[in-house]
DODOKOL-691678 format. One record per residue (C-alpha): residue number from 1; residue in one letter; x, y, z. Coordinates in nm, 2 decimals, always signed. Last residue first. Layout:
REM residues N
> nr rest c1 c2 c3
> NUM A X Y Z $
...
REM end
This chain:
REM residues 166
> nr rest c1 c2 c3
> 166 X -1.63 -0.42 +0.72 $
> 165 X -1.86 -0.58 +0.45 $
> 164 X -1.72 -0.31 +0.20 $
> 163 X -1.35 -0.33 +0.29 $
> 162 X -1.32 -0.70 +0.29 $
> 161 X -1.50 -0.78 -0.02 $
> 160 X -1.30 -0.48 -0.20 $
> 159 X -0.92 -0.70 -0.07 $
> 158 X -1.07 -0.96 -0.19 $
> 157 X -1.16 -0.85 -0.52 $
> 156 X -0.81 -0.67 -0.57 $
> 155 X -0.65 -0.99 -0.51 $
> 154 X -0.88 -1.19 -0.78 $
> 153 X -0.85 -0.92 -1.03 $
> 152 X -0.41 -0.96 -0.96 $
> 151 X -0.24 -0.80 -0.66 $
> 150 X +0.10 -0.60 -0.77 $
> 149 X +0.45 -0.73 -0.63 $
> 148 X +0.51 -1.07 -0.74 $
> 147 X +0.61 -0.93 -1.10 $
> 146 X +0.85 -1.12 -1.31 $
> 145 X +0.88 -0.99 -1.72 $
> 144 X +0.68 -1.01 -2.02 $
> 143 X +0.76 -0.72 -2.16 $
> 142 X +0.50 -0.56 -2.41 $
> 141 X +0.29 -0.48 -2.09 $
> 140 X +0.17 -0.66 -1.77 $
> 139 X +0.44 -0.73 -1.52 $
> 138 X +0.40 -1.09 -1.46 $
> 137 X +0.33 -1.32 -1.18 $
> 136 X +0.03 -1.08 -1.06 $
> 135 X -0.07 -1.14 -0.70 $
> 134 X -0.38 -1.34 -0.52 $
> 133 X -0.27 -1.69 -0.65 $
> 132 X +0.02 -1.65 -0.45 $
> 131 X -0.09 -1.68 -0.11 $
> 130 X +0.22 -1.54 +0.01 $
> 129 X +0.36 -1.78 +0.32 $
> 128 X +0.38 -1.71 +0.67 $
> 127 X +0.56 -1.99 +0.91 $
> 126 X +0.31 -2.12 +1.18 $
> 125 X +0.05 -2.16 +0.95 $
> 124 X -0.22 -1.89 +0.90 $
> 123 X -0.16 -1.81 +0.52 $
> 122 X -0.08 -1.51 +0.38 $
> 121 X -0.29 -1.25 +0.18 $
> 120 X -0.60 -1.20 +0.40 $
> 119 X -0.36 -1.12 +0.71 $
> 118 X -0.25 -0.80 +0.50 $
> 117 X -0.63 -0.65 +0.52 $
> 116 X -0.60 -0.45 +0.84 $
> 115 X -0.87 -0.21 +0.75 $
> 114 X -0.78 +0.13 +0.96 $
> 113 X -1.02 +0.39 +0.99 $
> 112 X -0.87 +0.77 +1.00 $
> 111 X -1.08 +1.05 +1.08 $
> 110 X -1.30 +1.08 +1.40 $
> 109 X -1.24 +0.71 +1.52 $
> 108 X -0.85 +0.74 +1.50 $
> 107 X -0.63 +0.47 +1.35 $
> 106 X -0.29 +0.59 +1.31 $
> 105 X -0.17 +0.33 +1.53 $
> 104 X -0.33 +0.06 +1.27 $
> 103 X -0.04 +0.20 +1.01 $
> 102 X +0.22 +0.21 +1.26 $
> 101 X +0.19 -0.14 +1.34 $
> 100 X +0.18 -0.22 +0.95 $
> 99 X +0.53 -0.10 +0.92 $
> 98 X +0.68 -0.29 +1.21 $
> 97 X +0.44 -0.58 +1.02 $
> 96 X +0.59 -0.58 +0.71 $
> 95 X +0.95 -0.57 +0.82 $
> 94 X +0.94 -0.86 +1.04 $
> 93 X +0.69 -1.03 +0.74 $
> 92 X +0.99 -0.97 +0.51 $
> 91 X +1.26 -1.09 +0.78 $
> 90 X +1.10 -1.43 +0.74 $
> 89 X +1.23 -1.52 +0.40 $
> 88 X +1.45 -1.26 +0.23 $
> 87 X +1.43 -1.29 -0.15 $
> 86 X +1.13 -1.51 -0.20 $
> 85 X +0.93 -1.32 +0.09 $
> 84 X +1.06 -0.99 -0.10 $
> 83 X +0.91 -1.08 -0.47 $
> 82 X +0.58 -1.22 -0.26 $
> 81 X +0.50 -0.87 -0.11 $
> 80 X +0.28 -0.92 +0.14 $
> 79 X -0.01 -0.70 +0.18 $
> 78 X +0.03 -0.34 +0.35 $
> 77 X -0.27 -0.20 +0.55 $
> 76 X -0.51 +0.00 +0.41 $
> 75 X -0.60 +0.37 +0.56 $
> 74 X -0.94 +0.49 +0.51 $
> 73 X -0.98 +0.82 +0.54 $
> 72 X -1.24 +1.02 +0.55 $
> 71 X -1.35 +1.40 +0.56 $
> 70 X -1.05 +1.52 +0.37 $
> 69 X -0.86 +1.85 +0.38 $
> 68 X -0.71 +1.91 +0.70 $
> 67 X -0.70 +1.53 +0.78 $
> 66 X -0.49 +1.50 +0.45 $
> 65 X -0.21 +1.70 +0.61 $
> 64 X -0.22 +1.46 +0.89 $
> 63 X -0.22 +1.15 +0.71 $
> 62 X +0.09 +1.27 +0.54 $
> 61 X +0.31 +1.38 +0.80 $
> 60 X +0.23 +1.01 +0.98 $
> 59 X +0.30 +0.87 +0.65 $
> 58 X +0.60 +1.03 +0.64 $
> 57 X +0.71 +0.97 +0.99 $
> 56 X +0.61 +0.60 +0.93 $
> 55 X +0.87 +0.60 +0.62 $
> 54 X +1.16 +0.73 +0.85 $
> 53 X +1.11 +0.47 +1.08 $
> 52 X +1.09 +0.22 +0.81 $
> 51 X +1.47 +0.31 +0.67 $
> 50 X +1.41 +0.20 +0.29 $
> 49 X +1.47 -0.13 +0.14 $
> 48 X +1.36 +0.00 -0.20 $
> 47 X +1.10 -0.28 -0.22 $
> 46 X +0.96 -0.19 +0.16 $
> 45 X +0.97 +0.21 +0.03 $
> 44 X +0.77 +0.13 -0.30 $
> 43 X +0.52 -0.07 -0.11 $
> 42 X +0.48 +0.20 +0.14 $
> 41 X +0.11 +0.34 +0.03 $
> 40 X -0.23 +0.19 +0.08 $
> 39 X -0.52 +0.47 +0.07 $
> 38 X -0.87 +0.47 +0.05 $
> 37 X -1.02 +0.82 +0.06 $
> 36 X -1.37 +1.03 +0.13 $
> 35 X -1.37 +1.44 +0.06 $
> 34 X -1.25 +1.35 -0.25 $
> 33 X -0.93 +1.48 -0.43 $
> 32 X -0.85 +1.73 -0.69 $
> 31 X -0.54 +1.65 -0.88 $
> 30 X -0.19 +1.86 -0.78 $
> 29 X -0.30 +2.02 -0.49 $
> 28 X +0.08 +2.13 -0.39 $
> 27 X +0.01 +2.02 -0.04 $
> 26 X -0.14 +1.65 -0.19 $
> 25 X +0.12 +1.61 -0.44 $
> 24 X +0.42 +1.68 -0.22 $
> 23 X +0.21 +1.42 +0.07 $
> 22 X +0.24 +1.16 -0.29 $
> 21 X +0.57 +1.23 -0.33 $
> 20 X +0.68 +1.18 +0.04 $
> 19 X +0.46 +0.86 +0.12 $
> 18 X +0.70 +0.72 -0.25 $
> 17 X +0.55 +0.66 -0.61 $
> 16 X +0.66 +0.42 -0.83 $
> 15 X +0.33 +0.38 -1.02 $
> 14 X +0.15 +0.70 -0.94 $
> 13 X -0.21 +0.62 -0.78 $
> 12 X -0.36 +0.99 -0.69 $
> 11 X -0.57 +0.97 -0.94 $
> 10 X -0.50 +0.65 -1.19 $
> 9 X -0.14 +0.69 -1.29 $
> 8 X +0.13 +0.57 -1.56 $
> 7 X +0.40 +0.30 -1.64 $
> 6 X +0.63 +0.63 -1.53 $
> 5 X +0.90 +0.79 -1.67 $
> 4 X +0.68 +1.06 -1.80 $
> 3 X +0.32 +0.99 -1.76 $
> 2 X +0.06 +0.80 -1.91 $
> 1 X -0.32 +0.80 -1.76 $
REM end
């Protein structure tokens, strides 16, 4: 679905969207939501550079609202972004995993299950590399311009594999 200033939405999926906008969106009750969710968010906050304490407070702020309202949550891990490994290296997975540690902290067995699925888009070898067939190389849309951010079909079919056998 369009919307202003945006490439669009599906849901509660707002390209661009922050932990904070979406917890607005959830108090405010903004689209109806189902008493069973997936959710990755934090991408937007690792490309923006942002402070990764404050993002895990967010998140933390956010999963608990949603535990007053959902039944079921399951709460994705971050994969790789490839744009960022080119950019900075190393210091990307540092990042990565600080915030992905917080993510399988919220785990709880009542509400919250955590599917770690970042480890299915690197490699295993002592230095971490994006497994790039997995993620879009260009934006889709009139412009044909760099991506490395966004999982492709054959990303997004992993990442389902791995959450309905587990």
């Amino acid at each position: 679905m369009p919307t202003p200033n945006s490439s669009g939405r599906i849901g509660l999926c707002v390209s661009g969207q922050t932990v904070s906008d979406l917890h607005k969106r959830v108090k405010e009750k903004f689209y109806p939501i189902s008493d069973k969710i997936i959710i990755m968010i934090g991408t937007n906050h690792v490309l923006q550079n942002a402070d990764i304490s404050t993002t895990c407070r967010e998140l933390s702020a956010l999963i608990k609202t949603l535990q007053e309202i959902v039944r079921s949550i399951i709460l994705l891990t971050l994969p790789p972004i490839p744009k960022l490994e080119e950019k900075y290296g190393p210091s990307h997975f540092k990042l990565l995993e600080q915030y992905n540690g917080h993510i399988c902290s919220l785990e709880n067995e009542e509400y919250v299950r955590v599917a770690d699925i970042s480890p299915l888009y690197v490699t295993s070898s002592p230095r971490q590399k994006c497994l790039m067939h997995l993620f879009e190389r260009f934006f889709s849309g009139r412009a044909r311009r760099p991506d490395l951010i966004n999982l492709n079909r054959q990303g997004l079919i992993v990442m389902r594999k791995y959450i309905l056998d587990n």
